[in-house]
N, C-alpha and C positions, 0 to 999 in steps of 0.2 A: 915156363910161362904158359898160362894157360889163354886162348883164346876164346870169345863168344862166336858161337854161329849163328849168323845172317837169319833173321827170319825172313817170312813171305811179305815183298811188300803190296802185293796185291791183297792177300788176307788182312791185313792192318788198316788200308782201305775200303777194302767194305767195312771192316766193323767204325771206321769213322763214321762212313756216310751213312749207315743202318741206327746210329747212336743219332747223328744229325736229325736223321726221319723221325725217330722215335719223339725228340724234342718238338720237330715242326706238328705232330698230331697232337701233342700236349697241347700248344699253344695254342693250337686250331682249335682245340678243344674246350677249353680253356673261353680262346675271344669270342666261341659260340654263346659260350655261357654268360660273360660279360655282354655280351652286347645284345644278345635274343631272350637267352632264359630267364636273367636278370637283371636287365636292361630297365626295368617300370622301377625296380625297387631303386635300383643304385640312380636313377632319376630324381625319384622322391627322396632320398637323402641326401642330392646334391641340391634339389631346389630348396628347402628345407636349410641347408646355410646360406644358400642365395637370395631367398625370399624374406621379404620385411612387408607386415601386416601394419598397415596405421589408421585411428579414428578419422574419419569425416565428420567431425561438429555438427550434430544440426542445428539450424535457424533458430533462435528462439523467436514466438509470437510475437505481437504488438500490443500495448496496450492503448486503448484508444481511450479520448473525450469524448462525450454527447455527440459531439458535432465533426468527428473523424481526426481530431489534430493528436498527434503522434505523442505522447506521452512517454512510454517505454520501448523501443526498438534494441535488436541486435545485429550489429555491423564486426566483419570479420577485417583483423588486424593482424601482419601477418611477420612473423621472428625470420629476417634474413639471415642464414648461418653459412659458415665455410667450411670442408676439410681440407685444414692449410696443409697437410701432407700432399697433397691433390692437386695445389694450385700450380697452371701453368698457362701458357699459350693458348688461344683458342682458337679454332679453324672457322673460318664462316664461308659460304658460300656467296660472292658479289660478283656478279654480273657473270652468271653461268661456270665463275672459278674461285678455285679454294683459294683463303686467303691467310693467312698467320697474323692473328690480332697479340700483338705483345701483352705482358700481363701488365704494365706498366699502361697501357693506354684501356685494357678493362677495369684495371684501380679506376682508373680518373675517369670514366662512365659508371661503376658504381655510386664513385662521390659523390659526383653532381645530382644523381637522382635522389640521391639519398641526406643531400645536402649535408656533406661531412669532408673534411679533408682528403684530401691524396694520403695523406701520410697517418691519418685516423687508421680508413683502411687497410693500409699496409702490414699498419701494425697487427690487425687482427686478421688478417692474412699467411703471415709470416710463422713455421714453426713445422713441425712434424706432426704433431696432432691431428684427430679426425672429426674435431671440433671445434669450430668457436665462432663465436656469435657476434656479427656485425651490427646490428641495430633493432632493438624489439621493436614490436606493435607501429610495422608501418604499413602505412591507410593503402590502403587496395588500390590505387589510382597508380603510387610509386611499385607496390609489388609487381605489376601488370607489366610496368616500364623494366624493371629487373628482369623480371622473368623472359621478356621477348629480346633480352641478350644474348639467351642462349650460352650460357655459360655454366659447365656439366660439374665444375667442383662447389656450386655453392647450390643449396636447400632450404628447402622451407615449412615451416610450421605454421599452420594458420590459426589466429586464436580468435574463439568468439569474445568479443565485448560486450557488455549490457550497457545501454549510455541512455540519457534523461534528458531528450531536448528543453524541456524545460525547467532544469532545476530544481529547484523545489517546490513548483507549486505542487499541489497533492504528495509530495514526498511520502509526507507521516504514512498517506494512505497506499502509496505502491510499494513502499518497504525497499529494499535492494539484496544483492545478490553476492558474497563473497567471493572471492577466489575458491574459499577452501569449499565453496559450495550454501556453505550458511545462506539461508533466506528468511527475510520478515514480509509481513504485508502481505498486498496482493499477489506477490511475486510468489509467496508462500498458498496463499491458498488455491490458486490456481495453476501452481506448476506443472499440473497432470495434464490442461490443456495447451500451458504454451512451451512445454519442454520441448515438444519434436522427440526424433528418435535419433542416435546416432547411428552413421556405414560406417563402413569398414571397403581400404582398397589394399589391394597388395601389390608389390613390384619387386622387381629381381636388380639385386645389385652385381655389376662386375666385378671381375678380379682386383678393379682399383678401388674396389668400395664404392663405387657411385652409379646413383641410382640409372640402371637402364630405362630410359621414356618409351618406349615402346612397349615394354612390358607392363606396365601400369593395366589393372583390371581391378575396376570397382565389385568387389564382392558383397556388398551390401549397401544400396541407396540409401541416404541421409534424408529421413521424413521431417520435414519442416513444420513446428510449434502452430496452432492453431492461434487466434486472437481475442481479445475481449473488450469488450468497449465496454466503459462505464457512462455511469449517467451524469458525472460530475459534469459542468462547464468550467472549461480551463481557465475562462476570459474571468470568470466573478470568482471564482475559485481565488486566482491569483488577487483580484480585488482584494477580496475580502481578507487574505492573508498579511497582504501590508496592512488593511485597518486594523488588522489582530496588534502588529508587531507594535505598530506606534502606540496601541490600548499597552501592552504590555510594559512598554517603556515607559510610557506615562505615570502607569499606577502600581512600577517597580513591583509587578505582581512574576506568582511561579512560570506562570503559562495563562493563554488565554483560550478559546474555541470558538466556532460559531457555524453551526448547522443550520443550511437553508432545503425546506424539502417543499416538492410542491403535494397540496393537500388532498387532492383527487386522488394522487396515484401514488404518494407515499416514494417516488422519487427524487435521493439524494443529489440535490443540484452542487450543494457545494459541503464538503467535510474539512474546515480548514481549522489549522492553529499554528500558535505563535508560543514559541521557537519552530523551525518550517524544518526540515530535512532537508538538504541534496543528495540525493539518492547517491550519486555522481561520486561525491568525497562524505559518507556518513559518520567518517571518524573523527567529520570537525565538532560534530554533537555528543554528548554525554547519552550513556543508553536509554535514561531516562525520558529526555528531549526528542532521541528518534522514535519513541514511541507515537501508537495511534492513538492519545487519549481519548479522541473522539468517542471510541470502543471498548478504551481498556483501563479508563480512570473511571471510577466511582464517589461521588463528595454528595456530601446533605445539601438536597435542594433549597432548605429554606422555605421563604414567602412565597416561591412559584407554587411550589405543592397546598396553599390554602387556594386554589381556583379548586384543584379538587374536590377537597372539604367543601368547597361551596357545593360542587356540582353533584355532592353526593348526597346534600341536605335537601339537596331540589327536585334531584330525582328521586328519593323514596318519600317524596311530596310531603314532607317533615318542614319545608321551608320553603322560600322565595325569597327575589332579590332586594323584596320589599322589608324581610325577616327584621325584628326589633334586636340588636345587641346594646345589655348597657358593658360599657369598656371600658373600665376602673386603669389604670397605670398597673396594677400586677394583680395576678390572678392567679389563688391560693387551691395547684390541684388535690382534689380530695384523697386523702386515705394515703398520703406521701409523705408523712412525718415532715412536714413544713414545706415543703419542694415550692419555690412561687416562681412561677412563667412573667418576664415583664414586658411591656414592648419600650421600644427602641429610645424612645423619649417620656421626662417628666411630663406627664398631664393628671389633670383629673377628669371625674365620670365623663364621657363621651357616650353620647344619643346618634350610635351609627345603626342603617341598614345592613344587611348580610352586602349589598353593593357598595356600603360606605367603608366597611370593613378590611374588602378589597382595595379599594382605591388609598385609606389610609395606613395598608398594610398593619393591620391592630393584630394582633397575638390575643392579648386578653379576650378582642372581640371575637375571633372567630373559634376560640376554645367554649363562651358563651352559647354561643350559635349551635358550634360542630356536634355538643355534647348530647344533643337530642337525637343522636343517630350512633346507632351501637355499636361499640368498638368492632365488632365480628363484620360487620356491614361492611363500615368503612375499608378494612383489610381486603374484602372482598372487591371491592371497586379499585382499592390499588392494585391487586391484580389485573385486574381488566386495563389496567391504565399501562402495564407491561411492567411493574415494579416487579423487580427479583427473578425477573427473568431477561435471559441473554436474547438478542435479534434474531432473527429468521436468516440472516447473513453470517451467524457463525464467525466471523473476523476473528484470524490468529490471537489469541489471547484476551479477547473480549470479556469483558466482563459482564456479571447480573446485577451488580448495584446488591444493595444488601435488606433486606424485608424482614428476614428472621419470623421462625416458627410461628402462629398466633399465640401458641402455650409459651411463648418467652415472654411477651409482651407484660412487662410490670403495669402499673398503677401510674407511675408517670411516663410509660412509655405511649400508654393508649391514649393520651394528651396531647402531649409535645409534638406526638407523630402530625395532628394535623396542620400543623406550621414549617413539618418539611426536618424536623428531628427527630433522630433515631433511626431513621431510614437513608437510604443513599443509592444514587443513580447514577450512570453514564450520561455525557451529552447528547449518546444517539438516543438513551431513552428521554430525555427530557425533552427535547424535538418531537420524538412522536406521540407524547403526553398531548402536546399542545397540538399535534396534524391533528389528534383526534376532534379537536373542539374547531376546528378550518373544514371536517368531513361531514357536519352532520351527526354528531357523535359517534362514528366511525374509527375506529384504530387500526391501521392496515401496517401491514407487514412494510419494513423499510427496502427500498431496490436499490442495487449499486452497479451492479451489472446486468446487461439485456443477454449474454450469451457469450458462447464459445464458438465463434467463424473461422474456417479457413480463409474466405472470400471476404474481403472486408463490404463489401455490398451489399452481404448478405445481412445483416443486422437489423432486424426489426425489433420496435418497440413492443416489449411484451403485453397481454391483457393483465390488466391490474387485476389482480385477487381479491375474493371478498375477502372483506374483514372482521372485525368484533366490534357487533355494536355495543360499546359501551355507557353512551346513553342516550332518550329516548332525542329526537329531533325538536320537542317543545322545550327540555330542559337544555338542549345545547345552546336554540337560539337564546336563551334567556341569559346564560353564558355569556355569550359573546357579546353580550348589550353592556354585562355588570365588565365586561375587560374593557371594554370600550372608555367607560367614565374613567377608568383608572389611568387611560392616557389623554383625556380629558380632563382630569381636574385632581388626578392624584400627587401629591408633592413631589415627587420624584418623578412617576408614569410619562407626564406632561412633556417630558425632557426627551422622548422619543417619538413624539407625534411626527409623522409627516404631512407638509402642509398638502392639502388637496384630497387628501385620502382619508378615508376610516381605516383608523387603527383599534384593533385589540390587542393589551399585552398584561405582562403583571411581573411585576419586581420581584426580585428575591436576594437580603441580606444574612448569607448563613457563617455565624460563627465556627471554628474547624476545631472538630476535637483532640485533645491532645491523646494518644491512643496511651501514655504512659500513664498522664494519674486520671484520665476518662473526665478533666475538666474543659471548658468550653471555652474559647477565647478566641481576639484577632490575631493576625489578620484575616478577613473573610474572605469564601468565597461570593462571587456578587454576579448576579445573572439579571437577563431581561429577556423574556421571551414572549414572542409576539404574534400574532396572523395578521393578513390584510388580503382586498379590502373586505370589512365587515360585512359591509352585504352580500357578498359572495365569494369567499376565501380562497383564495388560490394558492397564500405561501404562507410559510411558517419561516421564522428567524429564530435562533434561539442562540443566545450570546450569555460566556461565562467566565470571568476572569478569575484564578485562583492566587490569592494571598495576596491580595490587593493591600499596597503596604501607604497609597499616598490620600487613596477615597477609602471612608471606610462604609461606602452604603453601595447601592447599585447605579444611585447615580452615574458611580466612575463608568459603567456597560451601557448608560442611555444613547450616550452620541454618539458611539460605532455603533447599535441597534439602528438607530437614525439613518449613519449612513450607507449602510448592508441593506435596511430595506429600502428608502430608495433606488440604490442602485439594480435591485432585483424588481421591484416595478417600471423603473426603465429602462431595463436593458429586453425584458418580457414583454414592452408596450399597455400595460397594464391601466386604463383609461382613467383617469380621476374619479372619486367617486362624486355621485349626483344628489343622492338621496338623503334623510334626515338622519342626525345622529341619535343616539339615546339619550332620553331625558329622565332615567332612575334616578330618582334621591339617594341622597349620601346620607344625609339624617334623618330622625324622628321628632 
């Protein structure tokens, strides 16, 4: 048998403890390195899973009335959420000692604040998950109240809201705002002043997923949206909107409008129509309906566009209001393989003035008249009148009404055009057709807004801009004398007078073309557009019903004319007039 001999065991033991050593310098070496050499990096890659970067919203601006009432504001609403894997016990500090709040009695303080069962909560508490959602878009009043419970597994998302204290008055014109971001309207063309900017904060979460408070550091402040105040009044705005709806109802027309501006300064008091918007819920309207047609519908004026023709026959001193027309029932234009123009009713010859012409709304008469002033002339002055061209306001999808080249103009185009066919406008240009003849023959640029404020105080009235004169101050007043009869003693006109006041205005019944076979037919559009008072003009009304199915003249637009401008004479305190009215003859 063989045995082993004994080694050293004292040699055995140093090379233990020498092996030991060698390991303790690794280490040492080693937790140098971890904790000195590369201590920042291995930081940054543990903050880096511990760190959560999230948006801060900013504010969006305000949009203001004339008069500072709150049209469009943004109030934050805010997603109460849980991580049910998280839920439990919570500790509070009461009366200088910690205290164990069961989950069962933080359920039943959630509920109540949030006005929801015990057992609602429960449910969406209950689970492993690291999410779920107790209750959206609650008003900052209840989040305030959640939040000072101090309760570390539930979080929150705050969401901006865009909300519309009032409805729809001005809808059409402030447009609204999607979820997905989509904007129409004001909302649109101004969002570079009332977006704001968004922060950005970050915080670090523990081991159990939940947000450490302490940690929170705003890395970027949230710049809050500038604001804009318009020149609309909220108060006739809305007036005027229900007189739109019940004209609407009435005369089973598409849509109605009716733009009031004041005449000095080419300020937008009121841009309304009927169907209205709620900014709020825009999905109860058809997109057609939520449009701005004020801006972005274009339709043949009609009988309102011969004031022009007048005014254009007086200013190139071709005529006056005193001008002889004989005014046959149909009037055969030349050089049109038969084309014959008729007005509205059987009559024979009629002995009108160029003021008789207007008052009796005659076609034949003022093709008569018009015809001594050259088609290239004319063209010219409806330019100046702002035909075929878009606003100085630019409005998201605004239209220019349509003028077409002079080189297009046929043989019965340079005809018809002076009765308001062939040609076509928006309501904001047909408004400021008629500011111009409330200016002094002045056509000024239309205003909708005074500015972009941080400070809502800061808001002054802008200086009104010059404008274009478009005609001279002798042929405007003359103008305004020949509108005047026409709400004095015109068959329809008269139906818009206000009692106390000099009124100017002038009808217009315009057939709508069919764009398939380019024939002419009802139902019409029917307008009434007006100034007052006459001897020193301060507003313009201009009222338009489209496809007026129950009046077929303008009639059906006299009595909301009526009661629009009223109400804009007295709500402005606008004094009765004193003075004499016009006595032009209507015939010869």
């Amino acid at each position: 048998m063989t045995y082993l001999t004994p080694g050293d065991p004292s040699s055995r033991l140093k090379k233990v403890i020498a092996l030991i050593l060698v390991m303790v310098v690794i280490f040492a070496i080693r937790l140098v390195d971890l904790q000195i050499i590369e201590a920042n990096a291995i930081n940054e890659k543990s903050y880096e899973k511990r760190a959560v970067t999230r948006v801060i919203p900013a504010l969006r601006g305000q949009i203001l009335d004339a008069n500072g009432k709150v049209l469009a504001k943004t109030v934050f609403r805010y997603d109460i959420n849980a991580a049910p894997s998280k839920v439990g016990p919570v500790t509070r500090k009461m009366s200088g000692q910690s205290v164990t709040v069961p989950v069962e009695q933080v359920v039943s303080e959630i509920a109540a604040i949030l006005e929801m069962s015990a057992a609602d909560v429960t449910a969406k508490i209950t689970g492993t998950g690291e999410y779920s959602q107790i209750k959206k878009r609650v008003d900052a009043g209840s989040y305030r109240k959640i939040r000072a419970l101090n309760i570390p597994w539930l979080y929150y998302d705050p969401i901006a809201e865009r909300i519309y204290p009032n409805g729809a008055v001005a809808g059409n014109l402030l447009g609204f705002i999607t979820d997905s971001g989509l904007m129409e309207g004001l909302e649109q063309l101004y969002d570079k002043c009332l977006a704001g900017q968004n922060g950005e904060e970050t915080f670090e979460k523990g081991v159990d997923g939940i947000k450490i408070p302490s940690s929170v550091v705003t890395t970027k402040e949230a710049v809050a949206g500038k604001n804009i105040r318009l020149t609309i009044d909220a108060d006739l705005q809305y007036f005027t909107q229900q007189v739109l709806a019940s004209t609407v109802s009435y005369l089973r027309a598409d849509w109605a409008s009716a733009v009031i501006i004041e005449t000095k300064t080419g300020r937008i008091l009121t841009a309304a129509e009927a169907p209205s918007v709620d900014p709020n819920d825009p999905g109860k309207l058809s997109a057609d309906d939520r449009r701005a047609r004020v801006f972005q519908f274009a339709f043949e004026p009609g009988s309102t566009l011969k004031t022009i023709t007048a005014a254009t026959v007086i200013d190139t001193g071709l005529g006056t209001p005193n001008s002889q027309a004989v005014a046959d029932y149909s009037f055969l234009v030349p050089n049109s393989d038969g084309y014959k123009v008729t007005d509205s009713h059987v009559h024979g010859v009629e002995h009108l003035t160029l003021t008789g012409v207007l008052a009796e709304s005659s076609n034949t008469g003022i093709l008569d008249i018009g015809k001594v002033v050259d088609y290239k002339t004319r063209y010219k002055y409806l330019e100046k009148f702002g035909l075929g061209t878009k606003t100085s306001i630019n409005f998201p999808g605004e239209g220019s009404g349509q003028l077409n080249a002079l080189k297009d103009w046929d043989g019965v185009k340079k005809y018809v055009s002076m009765f308001g066919q062939g040609v076509s406008v928006t309501p904001i240009q047909s408004a400021m057709m008629y500011q111009t003849f409330g200016n002094d023959g002045v056509r000024l640029n239309p205003v909708l807004v005074d500015g972009c404020e941080e400070d809502t105080n800061n808001f002054k009235i802008p200086e009104t801009k010059s404008g274009i004169q478009v005609l001279s101050k002798d042929t405007n007043t003359q103008v305004l004398s020949m509108m005047e009869r026409v709400v004095e003693d015109g068959p329809i006109g008269r139906y818009g007078a206000v009692p106390g006041y000099r009124i100017g205005a002038k009808t217009g019944t315009a057939q709508i073309r069919d764009p398939n076979t380019g024939k002419y037919a009802g139902p019409y559009a029917i307008s009434y557009f007006g100034v007052a008072p006459i001897e020193d003009p301060q507003y313009v009304v201009a009222v338009t019903a489209y496809k007026s199915r129950t009046v077929g003249s303008s009639l059906g637009v006299a009595a909301p004319f009526k009661r629009i401008m009223q109400q804009v004479l007295r709500a402005y305190r606008v004094p009765p007039s004193t003075t004499k009215t016009s006595d032009l003859p209507l015939n010869w």
